[in-house]
C-alpha positions in Angstrom: 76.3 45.2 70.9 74.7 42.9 73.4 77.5 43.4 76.3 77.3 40.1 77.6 77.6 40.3 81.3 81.4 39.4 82.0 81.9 42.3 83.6 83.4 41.0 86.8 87.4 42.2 86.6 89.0 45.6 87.3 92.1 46.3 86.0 95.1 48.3 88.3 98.0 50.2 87.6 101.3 48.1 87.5 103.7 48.6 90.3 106.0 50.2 87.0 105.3 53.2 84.6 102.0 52.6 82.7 99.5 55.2 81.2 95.7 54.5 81.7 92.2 56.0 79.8 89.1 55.3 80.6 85.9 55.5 78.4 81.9 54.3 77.9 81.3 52.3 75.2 78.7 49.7 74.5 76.7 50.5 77.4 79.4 49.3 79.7 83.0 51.0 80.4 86.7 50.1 78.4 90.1 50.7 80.1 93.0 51.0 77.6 96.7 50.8 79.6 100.0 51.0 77.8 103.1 49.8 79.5 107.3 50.9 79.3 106.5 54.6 78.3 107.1 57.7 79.0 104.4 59.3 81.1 104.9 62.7 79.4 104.2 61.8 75.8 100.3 61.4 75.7 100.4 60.8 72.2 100.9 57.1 72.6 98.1 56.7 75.1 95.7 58.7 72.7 97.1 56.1 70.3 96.3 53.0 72.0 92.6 54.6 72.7 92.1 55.6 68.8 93.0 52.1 68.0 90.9 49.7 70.7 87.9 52.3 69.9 88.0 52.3 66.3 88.1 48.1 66.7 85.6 48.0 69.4 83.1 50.1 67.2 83.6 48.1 64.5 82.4 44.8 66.2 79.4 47.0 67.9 78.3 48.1 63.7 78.6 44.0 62.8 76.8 42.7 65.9 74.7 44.7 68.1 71.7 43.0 68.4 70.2 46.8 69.6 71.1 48.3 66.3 68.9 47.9 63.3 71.6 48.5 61.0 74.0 46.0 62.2 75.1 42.6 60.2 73.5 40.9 62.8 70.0 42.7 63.1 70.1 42.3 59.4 70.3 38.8 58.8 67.7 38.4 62.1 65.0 40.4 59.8 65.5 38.5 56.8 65.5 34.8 58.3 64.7 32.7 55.6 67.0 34.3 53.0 70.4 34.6 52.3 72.0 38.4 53.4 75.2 39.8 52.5 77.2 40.6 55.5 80.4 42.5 56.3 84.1 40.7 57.0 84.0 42.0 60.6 80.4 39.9 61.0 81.7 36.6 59.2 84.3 36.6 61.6 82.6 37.4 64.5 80.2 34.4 63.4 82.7 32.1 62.8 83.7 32.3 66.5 81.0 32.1 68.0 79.7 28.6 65.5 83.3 27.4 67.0 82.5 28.1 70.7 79.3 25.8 69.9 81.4 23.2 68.2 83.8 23.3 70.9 81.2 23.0 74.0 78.9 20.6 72.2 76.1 23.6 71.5 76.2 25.0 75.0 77.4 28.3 74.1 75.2 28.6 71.0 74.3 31.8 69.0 70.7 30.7 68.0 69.7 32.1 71.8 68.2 35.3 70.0 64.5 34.2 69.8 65.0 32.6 73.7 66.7 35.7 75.1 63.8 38.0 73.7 61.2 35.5 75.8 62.8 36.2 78.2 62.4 39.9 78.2 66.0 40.8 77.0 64.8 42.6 74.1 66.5 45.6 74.4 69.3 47.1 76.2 69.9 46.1 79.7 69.4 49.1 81.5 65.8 49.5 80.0 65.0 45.7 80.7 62.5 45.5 83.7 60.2 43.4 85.5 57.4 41.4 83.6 54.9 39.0 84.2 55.3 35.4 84.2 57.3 33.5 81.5 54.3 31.6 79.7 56.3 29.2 77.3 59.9 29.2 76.6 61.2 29.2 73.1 63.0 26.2 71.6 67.0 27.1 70.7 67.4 25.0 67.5 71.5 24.5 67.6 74.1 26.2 65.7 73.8 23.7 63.2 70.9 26.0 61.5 73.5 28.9 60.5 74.1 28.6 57.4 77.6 30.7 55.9 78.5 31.3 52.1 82.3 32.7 52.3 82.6 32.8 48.9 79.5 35.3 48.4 79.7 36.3 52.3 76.2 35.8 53.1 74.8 34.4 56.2 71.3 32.8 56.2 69.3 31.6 59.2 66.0 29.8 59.0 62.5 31.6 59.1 61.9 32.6 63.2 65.9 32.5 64.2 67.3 34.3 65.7 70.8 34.8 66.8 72.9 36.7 69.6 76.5 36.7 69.7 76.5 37.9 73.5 78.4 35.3 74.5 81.4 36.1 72.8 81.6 38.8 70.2 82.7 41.6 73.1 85.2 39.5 73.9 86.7 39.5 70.5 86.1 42.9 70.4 88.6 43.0 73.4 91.1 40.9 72.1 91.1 43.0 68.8 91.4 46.3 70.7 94.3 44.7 72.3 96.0 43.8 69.4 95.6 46.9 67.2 96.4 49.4 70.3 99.7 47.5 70.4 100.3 47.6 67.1 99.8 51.1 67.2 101.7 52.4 69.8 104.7 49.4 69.6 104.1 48.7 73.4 102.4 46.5 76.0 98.5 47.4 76.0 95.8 46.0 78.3 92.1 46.8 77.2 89.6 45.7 79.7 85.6 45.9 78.1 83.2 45.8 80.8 85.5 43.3 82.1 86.8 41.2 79.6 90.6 41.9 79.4 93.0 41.0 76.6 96.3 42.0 76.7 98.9 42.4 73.8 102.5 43.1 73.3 105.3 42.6 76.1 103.8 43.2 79.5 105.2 45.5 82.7 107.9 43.5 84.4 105.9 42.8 87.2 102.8 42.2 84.6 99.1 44.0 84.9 97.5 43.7 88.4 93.7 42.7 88.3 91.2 42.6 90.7 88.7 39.8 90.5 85.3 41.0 91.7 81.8 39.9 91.1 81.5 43.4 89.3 84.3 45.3 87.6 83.2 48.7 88.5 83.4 47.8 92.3 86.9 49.2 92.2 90.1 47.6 93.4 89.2 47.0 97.4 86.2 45.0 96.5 86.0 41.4 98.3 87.9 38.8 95.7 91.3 38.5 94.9 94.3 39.9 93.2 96.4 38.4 90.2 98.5 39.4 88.0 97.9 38.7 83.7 101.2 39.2 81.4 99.6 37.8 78.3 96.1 36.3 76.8 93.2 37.4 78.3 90.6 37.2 81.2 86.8 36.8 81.1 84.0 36.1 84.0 80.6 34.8 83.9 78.1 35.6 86.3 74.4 35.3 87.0 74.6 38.3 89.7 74.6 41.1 87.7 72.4 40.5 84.7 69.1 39.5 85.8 65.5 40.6 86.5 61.8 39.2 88.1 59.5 37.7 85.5 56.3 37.0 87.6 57.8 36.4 90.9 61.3 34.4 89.3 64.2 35.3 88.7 66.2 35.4 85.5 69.2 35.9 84.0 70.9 36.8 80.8 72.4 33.7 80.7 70.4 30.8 78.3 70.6 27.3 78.6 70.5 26.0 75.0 69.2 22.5 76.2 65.8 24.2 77.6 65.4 28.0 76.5 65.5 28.9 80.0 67.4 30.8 81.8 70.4 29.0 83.9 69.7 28.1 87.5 73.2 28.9 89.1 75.3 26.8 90.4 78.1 28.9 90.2 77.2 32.6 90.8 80.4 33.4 89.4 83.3 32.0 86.9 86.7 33.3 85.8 89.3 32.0 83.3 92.6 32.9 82.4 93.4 32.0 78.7 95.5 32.3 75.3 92.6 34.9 74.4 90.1 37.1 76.2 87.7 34.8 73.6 88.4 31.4 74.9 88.4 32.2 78.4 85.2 33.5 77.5 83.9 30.9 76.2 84.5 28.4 79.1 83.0 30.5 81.5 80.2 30.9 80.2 80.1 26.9 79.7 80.7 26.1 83.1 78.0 28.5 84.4 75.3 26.8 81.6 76.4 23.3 83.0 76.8 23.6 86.7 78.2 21.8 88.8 79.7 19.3 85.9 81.2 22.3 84.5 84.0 22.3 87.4 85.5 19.2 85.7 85.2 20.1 82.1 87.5 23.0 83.4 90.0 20.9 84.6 90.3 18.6 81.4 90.9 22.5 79.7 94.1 22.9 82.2 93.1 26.3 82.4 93.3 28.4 85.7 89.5 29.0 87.0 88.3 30.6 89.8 84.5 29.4 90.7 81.9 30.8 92.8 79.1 29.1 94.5 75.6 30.4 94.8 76.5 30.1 98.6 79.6 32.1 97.9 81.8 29.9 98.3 85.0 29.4 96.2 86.8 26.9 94.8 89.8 26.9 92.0 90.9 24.8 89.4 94.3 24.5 87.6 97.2 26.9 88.5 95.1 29.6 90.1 96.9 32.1 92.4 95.9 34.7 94.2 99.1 36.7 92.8 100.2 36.0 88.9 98.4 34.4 86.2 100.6 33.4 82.9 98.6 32.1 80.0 101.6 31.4 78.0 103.8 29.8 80.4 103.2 28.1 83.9 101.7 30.1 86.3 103.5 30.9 89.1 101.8 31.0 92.9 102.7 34.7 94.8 
């Protein structure tokens, strides 16, 4: 799967009894806690990790855009026809056609063909420097997608291409959250490269996060601390995920309007949501629209944490710098 750069949170241990694992995956790294349990039965931590990995994987077969067998690479090499496509793909498609609906086509899966002219044609940690972007290919709009339920095929015109960066590790987290708990009966937090969703009832004194511009900068790195008991957690950011074409720099991040790359406004964005997926999803719609995206936020009611390119920050909603509740009002340390 195309891990799609949100990878700008670190998860702590809570100031009560919670088991941790840590492993690679997707080119990135996942955390799995579990909460309320006894530290000497392992079984239910080996649990939760069985669980979020066999969900994570499962997302990574539909929609890796750097697999050739996947749903997704599929229905890329066929564009022009209809292809049948697995469950896990139609919904992983169907959330990422309603983050376009919802942010009027600026977090749009028909950024494949763009992406690729941009040099993001393969993994990130082979992408490197290239010579001068020449033209810039056009994004034609979600609107293209074409999706048969009934026969569960997905068709996209002939040169479309689509990429479900933007929020298909995301739902991966959220579904690693949900079956780990499910599995194990307790509170779970699974953190993928970043993008945290947690599930069941959490610690008493919730999961501690550190906001960071990169997750694997560990818990002292300059940001701040909060604390997540439900939902999830995602960040954008242009600071990580980007190389020189010719002399300018790029990013991972597409502007559907243009088929460039972004020029950031905000170097970094983080949300606290009802779902790792919709805090997703407006973070990477305020980094595509700049400095406009600030007040988009607000009408959300969301708690956002910005970052200028200057490094300066600003918050919107009830952000705090100690305890962050998606499902009831946040409360300031």
């Amino acid at each position: 799967m195309n891990p799609s750069g949100t990878e700008r949170a670190v998860a702590t241990a809570p100031s009560v009894p919670a088991q941790r694992a840590e492993f690679p995956i997707l080119g990135t790294g996942a955390v799995v806690m579990i909460a309320d349990v006894d530290r000497a039965d392992p079984e239910r931590l080996e649990a939760a990790v069985r669980a979020a990995r066999a969900e994570i994987e499962r997302i990574d077969r539909s929609c890796s855009r750097f697999r050739p067998d996947s749903d997704l690479e599929r229905v890329n090499d066929s564009a022009g026809r209809a292809v049948q496509v697995s469950a896990d793909f139609l919904d992983a498609l169907d959330v990422a056609l309603t983050a376009a609906r919802v942010t009027d086509g600026d977090v749009d899966p028909t950024v494949g063909r763009a992406l690729r002219m941009l040099g993001y044609d393969r993994d990130f940690a082979s992408v490197r420097s290239g010579p001068p972007i020449v033209r810039f290919a056009e994004v034609p709009g979600w609107q293209v997608v074409t999706v048969d339920r009934t026969n569960r095929t997905v068709s996209v015109p002939s040169g479309v291409r689509l990429d479900l960066g933007a929020t298909a590790k995301a739902l991966a987290a959220d579904r690693a959250a949900s079956a780990a708990s499910a599995a194990t009966g307790c509170g779970v937090l699974v953190s993928l490269g970043g993008d945290i969703s947690c599930a069941g009832e959490a610690p008493d004194d919730g999961w501690t996060v550190r906001v960071t511009e990169w997750h694997g900068a560990g818990p002292d790195a300059p940001g701040e601390t909060i604390v997540v008991r439900d939902g999830g957690l995602a960040t954008s950011s242009t600071t990580v995920r980007h190389w020189d074409r010719g002399g300018t720099d790029v990013n991972h991040l597409v502007d559907p309007a243009s088929g460039r790359a972004v020029t950031p406004f905000w170097r970094t964005v983080t949300v606290a949501a009802r779902s790792c997926v919709q805090a997703n999803i407006a973070t990477t719609a305020t980094i595509v629209r700049g400095e406009r995206g600030r007040a988009w936020l607000d009408t959300l009611g969301v708690p956002a944490r910005l970052v200028r390119a200057d490094g300066t920050v600003a918050h919107v909603g009830p952000w705090p710098t100690s305890d962050v509740g998606t499902g009831t009002e946040a409360a300031p340390a």
